[in-house]
N, C-alpha and C positions, 0 to 999 in steps of 0.2 A: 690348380692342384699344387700340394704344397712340395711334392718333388721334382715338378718342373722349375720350381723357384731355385730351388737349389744348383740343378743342373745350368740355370740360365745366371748365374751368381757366380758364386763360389767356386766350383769345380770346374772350370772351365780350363782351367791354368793345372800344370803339371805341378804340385804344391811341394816343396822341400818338407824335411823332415820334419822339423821344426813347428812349420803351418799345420801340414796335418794333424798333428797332435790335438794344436788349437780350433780346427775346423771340427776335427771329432768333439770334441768336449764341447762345441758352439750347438753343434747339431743334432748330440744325441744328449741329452739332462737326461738326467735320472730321478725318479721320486724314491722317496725314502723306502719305500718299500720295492722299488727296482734296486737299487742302492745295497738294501739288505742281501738280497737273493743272491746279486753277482757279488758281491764281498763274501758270502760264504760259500760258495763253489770254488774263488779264488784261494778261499784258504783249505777247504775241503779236497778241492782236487788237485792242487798243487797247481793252478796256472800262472803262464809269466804273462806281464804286461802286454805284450806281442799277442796272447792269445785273449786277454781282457779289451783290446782293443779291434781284434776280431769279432769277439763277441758281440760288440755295440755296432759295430758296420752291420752284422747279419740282423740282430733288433733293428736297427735303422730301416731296414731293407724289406723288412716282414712289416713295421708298423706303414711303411710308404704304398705296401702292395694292400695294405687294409684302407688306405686311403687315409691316416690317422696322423695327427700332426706329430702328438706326443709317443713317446717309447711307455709301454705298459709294462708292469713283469709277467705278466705274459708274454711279451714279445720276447724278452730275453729269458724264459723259461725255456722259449722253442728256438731260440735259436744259443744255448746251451746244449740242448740236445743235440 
């Protein structure tokens, strides 16, 4: 399963600020059409980065409970909400 890879990889180490940025942008891609959706909720609802990077952890989290490799806008539709 593709989120025990992760856990057995990457996160296993307490990651500085710096990594995580890079571990998130490694682990959550976006298609252009996830892309679209969260760039305009970012501009529509005034989010900070903080909360843009929220956002992709909870998409990660919902596409990993679907068993799914990739992030859908789906996924960040509802984890938006």
């Amino acid at each position: 399963m593709f989120s025990n890879d992760l856990k057995n990889n990457e996160f296993e180490f307490t990651p500085t600020l710096g990594s995580q940025f890079k571990l998130l942008r490694k682990y959550c891609k976006l298609d252009l059409q996830s892309q679209a959706l969260i760039q305009n909720a970012i501009e529509h609802l005034v989010y900070s980065t903080r909360v843009f990077d929220k956002i992709l952890k909870v998409a990660r989290t919902i596409a990993e409970l679907e068993e799914q490799e990739n992030i859908t806008s789906d996924h960040i539709s509802e984890a938006i909400q």
